[in-house]
C-alpha positions, 0 to 999 in steps of 0.5 A: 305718131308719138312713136316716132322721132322729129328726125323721122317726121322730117325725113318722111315730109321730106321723101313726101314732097320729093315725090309730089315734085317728081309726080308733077314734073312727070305729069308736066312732061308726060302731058298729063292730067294738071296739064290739061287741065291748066289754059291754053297759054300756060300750056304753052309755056310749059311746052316752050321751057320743056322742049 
């Protein structure tokens, strides 16, 4: 990674973790495997702020 920039190293942490957030706002929506896997009242909640 000497290769590269600290610019680089920035923006590809920054494209990593926009995609993390994507990846869980979609498995939130999509009812996927971190939402069932949260409790019953999480999962509640979550539905009552999505819907």
């Amino acid at each position: 990674m000497k290769f590269m920039t600290l610019k680089y190293r920035k923006t590809i942490m920054f494209l990593i973790i926009l995609l993390f957030l994507i990846a869980g706002l979609l498995d939130l929506a999509f009812e996927g495997l971190v939402y069932q896997l949260l409790p019953t009242s999480i999962q509640s909640y979550v539905n009552r702020i999505l819907s």
